[in-house]
C-alpha positions in Angstrom: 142.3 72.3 111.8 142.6 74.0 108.7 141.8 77.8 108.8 138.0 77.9 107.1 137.4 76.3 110.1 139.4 77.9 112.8 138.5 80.2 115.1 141.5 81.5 116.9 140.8 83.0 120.4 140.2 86.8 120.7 139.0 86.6 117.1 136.3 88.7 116.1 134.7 86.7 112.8 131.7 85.2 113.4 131.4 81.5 113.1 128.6 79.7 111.8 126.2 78.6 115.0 122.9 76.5 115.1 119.9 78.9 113.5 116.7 79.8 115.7 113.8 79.5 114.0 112.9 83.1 114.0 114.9 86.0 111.7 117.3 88.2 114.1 115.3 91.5 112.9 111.1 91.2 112.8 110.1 93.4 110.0 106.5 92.8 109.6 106.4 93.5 113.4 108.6 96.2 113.9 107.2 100.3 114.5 109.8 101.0 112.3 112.0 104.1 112.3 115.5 104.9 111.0 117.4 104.4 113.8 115.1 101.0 114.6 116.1 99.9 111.3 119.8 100.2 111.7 119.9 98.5 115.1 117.6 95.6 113.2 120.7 95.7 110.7 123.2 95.0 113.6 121.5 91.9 114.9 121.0 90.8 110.6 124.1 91.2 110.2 125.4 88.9 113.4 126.0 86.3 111.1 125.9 84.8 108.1 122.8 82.5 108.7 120.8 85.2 110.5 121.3 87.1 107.5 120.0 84.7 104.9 116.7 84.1 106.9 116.2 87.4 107.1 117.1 87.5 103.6 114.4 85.1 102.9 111.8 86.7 104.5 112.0 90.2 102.9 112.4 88.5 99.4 108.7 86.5 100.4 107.3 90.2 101.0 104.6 91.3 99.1 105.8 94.8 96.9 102.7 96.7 97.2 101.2 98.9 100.4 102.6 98.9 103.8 104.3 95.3 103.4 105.9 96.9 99.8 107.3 99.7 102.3 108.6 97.4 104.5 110.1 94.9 102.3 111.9 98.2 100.5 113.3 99.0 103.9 114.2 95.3 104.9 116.5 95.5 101.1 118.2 98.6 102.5 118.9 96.5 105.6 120.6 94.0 103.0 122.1 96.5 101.2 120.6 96.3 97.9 120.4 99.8 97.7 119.2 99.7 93.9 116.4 97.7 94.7 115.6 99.3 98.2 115.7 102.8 96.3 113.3 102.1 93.0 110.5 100.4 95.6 110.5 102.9 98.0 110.1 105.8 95.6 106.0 104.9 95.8 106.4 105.6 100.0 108.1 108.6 100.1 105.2 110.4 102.2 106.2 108.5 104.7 109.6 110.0 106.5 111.2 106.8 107.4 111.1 105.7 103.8 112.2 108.7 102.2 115.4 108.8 104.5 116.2 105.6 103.7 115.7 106.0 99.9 117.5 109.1 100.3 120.6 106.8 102.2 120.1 104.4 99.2 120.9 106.5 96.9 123.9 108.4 98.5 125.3 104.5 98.7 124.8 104.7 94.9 126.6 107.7 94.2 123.3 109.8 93.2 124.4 112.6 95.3 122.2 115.2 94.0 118.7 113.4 94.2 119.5 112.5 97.6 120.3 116.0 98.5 116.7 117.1 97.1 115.5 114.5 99.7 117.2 114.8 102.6 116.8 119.0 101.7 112.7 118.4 102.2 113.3 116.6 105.8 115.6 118.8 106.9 113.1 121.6 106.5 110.3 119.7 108.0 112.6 118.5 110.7 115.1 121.2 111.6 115.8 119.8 114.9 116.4 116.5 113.8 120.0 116.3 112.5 120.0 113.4 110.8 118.7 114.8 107.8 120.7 117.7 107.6 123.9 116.0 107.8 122.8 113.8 104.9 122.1 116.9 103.2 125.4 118.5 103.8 127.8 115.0 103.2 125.7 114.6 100.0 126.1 118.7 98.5 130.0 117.6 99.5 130.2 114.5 97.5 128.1 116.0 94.7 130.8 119.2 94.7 134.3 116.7 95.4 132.8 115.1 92.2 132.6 118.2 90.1 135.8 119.9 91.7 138.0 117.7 93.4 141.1 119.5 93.0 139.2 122.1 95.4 138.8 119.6 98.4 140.6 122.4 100.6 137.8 125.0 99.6 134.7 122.8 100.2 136.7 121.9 103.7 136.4 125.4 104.6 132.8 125.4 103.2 131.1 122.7 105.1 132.8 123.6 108.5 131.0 127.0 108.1 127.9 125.1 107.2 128.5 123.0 110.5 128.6 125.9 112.5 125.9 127.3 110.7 123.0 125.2 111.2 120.7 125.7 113.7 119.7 124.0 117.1 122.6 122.8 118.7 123.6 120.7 115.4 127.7 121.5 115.5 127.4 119.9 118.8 126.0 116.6 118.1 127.2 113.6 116.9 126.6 114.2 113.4 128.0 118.2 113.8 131.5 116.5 115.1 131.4 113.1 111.9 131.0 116.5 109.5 133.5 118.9 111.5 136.0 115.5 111.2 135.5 115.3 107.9 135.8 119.1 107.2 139.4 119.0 108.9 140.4 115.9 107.2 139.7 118.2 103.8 141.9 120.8 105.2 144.7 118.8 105.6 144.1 119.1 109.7 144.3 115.9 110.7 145.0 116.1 114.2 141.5 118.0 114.2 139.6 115.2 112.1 140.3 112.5 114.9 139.6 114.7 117.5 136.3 115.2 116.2 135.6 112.0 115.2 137.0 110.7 119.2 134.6 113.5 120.8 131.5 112.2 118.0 132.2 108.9 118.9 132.2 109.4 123.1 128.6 110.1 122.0 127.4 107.6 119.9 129.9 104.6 120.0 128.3 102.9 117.2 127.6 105.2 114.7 128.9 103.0 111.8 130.2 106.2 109.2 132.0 107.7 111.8 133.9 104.7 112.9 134.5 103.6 109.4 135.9 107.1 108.7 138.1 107.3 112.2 139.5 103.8 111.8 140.4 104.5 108.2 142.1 107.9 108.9 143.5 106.5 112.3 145.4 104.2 110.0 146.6 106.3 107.4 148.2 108.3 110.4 150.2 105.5 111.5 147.7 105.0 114.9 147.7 101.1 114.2 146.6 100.1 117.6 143.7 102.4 117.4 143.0 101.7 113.8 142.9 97.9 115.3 140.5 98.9 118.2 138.0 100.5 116.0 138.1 97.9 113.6 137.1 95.9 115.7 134.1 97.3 117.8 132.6 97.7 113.9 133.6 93.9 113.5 131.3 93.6 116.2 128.5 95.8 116.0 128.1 94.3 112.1 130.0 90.9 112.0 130.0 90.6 107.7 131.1 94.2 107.2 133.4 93.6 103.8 135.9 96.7 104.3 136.1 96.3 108.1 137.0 92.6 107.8 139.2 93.4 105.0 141.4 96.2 106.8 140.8 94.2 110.4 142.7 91.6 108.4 145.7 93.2 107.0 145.9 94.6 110.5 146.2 91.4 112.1 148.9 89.9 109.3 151.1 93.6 110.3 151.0 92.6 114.0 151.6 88.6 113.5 148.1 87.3 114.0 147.9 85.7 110.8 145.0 82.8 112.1 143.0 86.2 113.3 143.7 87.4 109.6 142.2 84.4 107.8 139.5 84.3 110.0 138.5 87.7 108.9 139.3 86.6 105.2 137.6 83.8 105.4 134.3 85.1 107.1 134.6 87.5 103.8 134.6 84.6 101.2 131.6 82.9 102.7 129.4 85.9 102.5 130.8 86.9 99.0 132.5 83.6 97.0 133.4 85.8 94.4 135.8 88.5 96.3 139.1 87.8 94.8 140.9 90.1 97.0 139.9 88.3 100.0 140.8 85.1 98.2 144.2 86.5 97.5 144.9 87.9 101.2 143.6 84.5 102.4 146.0 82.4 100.5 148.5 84.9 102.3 148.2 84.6 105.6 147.0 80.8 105.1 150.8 80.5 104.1 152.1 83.1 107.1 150.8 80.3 109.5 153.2 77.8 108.4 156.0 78.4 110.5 159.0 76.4 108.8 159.7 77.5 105.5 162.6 77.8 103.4 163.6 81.6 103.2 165.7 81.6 100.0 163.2 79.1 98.0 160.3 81.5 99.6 161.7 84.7 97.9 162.1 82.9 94.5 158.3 81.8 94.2 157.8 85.3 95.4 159.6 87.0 92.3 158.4 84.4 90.3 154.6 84.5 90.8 155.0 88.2 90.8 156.5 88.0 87.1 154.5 85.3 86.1 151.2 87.5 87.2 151.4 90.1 84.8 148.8 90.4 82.2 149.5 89.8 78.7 147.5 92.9 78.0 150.6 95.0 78.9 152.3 93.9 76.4 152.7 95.6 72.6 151.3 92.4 70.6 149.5 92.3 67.1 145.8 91.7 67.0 146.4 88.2 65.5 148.3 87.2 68.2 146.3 88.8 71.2 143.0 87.1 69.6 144.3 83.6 69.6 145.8 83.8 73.2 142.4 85.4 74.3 141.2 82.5 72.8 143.1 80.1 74.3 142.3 81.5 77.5 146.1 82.6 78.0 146.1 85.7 80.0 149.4 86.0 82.4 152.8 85.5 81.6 152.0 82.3 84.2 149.4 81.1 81.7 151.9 81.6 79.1 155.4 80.3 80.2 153.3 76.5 80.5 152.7 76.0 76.9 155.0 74.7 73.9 155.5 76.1 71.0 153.9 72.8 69.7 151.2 74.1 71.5 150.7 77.3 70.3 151.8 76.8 66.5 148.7 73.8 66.3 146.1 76.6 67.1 144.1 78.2 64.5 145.4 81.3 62.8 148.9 80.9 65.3 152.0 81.3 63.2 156.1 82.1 63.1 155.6 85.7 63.7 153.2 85.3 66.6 155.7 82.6 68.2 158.5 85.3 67.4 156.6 88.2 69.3 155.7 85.6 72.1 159.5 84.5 72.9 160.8 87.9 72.5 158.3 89.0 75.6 159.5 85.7 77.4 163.0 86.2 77.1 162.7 89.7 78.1 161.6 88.6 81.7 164.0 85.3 81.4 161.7 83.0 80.8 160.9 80.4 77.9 158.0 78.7 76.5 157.6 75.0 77.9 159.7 75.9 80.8 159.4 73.8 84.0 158.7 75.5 87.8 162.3 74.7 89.1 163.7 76.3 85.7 161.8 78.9 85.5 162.8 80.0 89.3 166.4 79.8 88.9 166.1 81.9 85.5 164.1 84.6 86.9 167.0 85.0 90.0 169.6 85.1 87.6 167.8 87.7 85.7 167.2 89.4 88.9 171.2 89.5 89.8 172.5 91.0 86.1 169.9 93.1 86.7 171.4 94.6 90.3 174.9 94.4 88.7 174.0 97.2 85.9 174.0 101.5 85.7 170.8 103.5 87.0 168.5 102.0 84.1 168.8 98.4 85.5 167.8 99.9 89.1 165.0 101.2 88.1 164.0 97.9 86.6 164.6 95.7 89.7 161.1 93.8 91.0 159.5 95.9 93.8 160.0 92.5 95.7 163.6 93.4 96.1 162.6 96.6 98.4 161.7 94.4 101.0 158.4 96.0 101.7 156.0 94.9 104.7 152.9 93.5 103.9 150.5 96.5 103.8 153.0 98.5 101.2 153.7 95.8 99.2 150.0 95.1 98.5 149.7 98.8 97.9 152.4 99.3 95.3 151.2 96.2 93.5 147.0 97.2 93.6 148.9 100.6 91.7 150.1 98.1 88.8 153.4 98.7 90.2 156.3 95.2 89.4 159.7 97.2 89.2 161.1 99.9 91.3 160.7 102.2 88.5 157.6 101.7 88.4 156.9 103.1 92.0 158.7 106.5 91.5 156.2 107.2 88.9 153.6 107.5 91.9 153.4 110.6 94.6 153.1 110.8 98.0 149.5 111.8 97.3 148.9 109.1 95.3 150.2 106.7 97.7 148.0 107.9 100.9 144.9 108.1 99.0 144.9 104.2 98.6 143.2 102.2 101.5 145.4 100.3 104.0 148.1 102.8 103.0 149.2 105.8 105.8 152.4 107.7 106.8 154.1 104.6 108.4 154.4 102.3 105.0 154.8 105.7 103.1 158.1 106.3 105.2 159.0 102.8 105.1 158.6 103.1 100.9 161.0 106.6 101.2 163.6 104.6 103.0 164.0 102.0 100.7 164.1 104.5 97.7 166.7 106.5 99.6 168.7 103.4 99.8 168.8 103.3 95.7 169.5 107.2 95.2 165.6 107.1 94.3 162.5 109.4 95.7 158.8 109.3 94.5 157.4 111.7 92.3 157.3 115.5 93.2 160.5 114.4 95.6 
């Protein structure tokens, strides 16, 4: 069984079962409120075929009156947040629309006109606190945009808010998702997921705060937590992109590469076009094969590292970067498969273009019309003079060479990262603010370094 169709036990994607004949979530029938729309969102997103009927039926909705209002809450359901947000400007007397508009356009990034909106409810509903915590995340966002190198400040400023507001609000589930996130600004991160545990003893499936503990549960190195929380949002939303995503590389860090491209897969049949699922698919596809040659494993690795670099990054003249673009010749990979037949028959493609173009090959060991097997042994030999040289030649080692688990690797490569010299350009900062990455692989990345005389930046 290959894994598209796999569905290892104790895994958490949802596979495809036989439709009923009625959408998940009524929405013509519903007395909808806020809250009644986001548990309608947990059974529409169950699965993929629940969430294409339901699909269907808000895109049949008429766009005027109260089946307009309802069809611009059902596309906030689907997240079409664009859409959801420019029809429900015309029902923004009513309460339940306007929150939801307002959610819309915090999802956009339009921080400050959702802050106007969720300012009017909060003052109409001060003992709802809902609104007010939109209000307050949104006046963050807005000011971490603006100022971002005074994230410590606008910590300190939203905790007062937080124990500022009236009625009982520091106390409730949304007072404890803001307090988190105020610690997590201040660098107090043993305070962040104590908030976010005490928020989430009371509401267990409030989606932001999950995300937000899961994420920050893993950056602290708290992997079977991280796991544990991935997975109750798995649940509560089964095509959740990000959750799926993380849940994944998760899995492939604790062996359970079928659980991995389950998730990956469940991914690709909601959204075709997500490469990076594509590419961590491929990945723990080939994890599952359990007899492999080591030595021939690590020499595709090098090589399909080398071979994926863009010819963009290279210094070329305009002639000769207009007829590859042409050719649709993009990577080195693209590259290394043509002859210089090939390339000198093409329009406008001449001796100095082919002159640039070998000098680029030769300085990764490679050669035009080269075949796999060649092309393999060249790039190891041009791995070993490069570990037999001074500093200068460390430095340009692949990153492949450092041995990194899974999780780092993929981090130090999404940076543009291919040599080792290329990771000391990065900080410790840098490194932790990218998803999937926490104070585990960041040690593990130090270690390596340490090994070659090398630190990260600021070190």
């Amino acid at each position: 069984m290959t894994p598209e169709t796999a569905q290892p036990e104790n895994s958490v994607a949802t596979s495809p079962e036989r439709a009923p004949e009625t959408p998940a979530f009524d929405l013509e029938k519903e007395a909808l409120s806020f809250a009644a729309l986001e548990a309608g969102r947990v059974l529409v997103y169950e699965s993929l075929d629940a969430k294409q009927r339901f699909k269907n039926k808000v895109e049949a909705m008429p766009t005027t009156g109260e089946p307009g209002r309802r069809r611009g809450l059902g596309l906030w359901v689907l997240a079409e947040y664009e859409r959801s947000a420019r029809e429900l400007a015309a029902h923004e007397t009513d309460d339940t629309a306007a929150y939801t508009r307002a959610r819309c356009l915090f999802a956009l990034r339009r921080f400050d006109e959702a802050a106007a909106i969720f300012q009017r409810l909060a003052d109409k509903h001060q003992q709802e606190p809902r609104p007010r915590s939109g209000l307050l995340e949104a006046k963050l966002e807005s000011a971490l945009l603006k100022k971002p190198e005074e994230s410590t400040k606008l910590g300190e400023d939203l905790a007062r808010s937080v124990a500022a507001a009236p009625g009982g609000f520091a106390a409730s589930v949304e007072g404890l998702y803001l307090h988190g996130r105020a610690a997590e600004l201040q660098r107090d991160l043993d305070g962040a997921l104590e908030a976010y545990e005490r928020a989430r003893t009371i509401d267990p499936e409030h989606m932001n705060l999950l995300t937000r503990f899961a994420h920050l549960a893993e950056r602290s190195g708290l992997d079977e937590l991280a796991l544990e929380l991935y997975e109750e949002l798995v649940l509560l939303r089964g095509i959740d992109t990000r959750a799926l995503l993380n849940l994944g590389v998760l899995y492939e860090d604790n062996g359970r590469d079928a659980d991995a491209a389950s998730c990956y897969d469940t991914v690709l049949r909601n959204d075709a076009t997500n490469e990076r699922a594509r590419m961590y698919l491929a990945d723990a596809r080939a994890a599952m094969n359990m007899y492999y040659d080591e030595d021939l494993e690590k020499k595709e690795d090098r090589l399909n590292q080398i071979l994926r670099i863009p010819i963009t990054d290279f210094e070329l003249s305009v002639r000769a970067r207009n007829c590859l673009n042409k050719m649709q010749i993009t990577t080195l990979g693209d590259l290394v498969q043509k002859t210089e037949q090939e390339l000198l028959s093409y329009k406008n493609f001449g001796e100095t273009s082919l002159t640039e173009i070998k000098e680029i090959l030769h300085s990764k060991g490679l050669r035009l019309g080269m075949p796999r097997d060649e092309a393999v042994a060249s790039i190891e030999a041009h791995a070993r003079r490069l570990q037999t040289g001074d500093r200068s030649d460390v430095m340009n080692k692949p990153i492949l060479e450092l041995s990194l688990s899974i999780r780092a690797r993929r981090t130090v490569e999404t940076l543009g990262c291919l040599t080792v010299g290329d990771v000391t350009k990065h900080s410790a900062e840098e490194l932790l603010g990218m998803p999937n990455f926490g104070q585990t692989s960041l040690q593990e990345l130090r270690t390596k370094l340490t090994e070659l005389n090398l630190k990260l930046k600021g070190e």
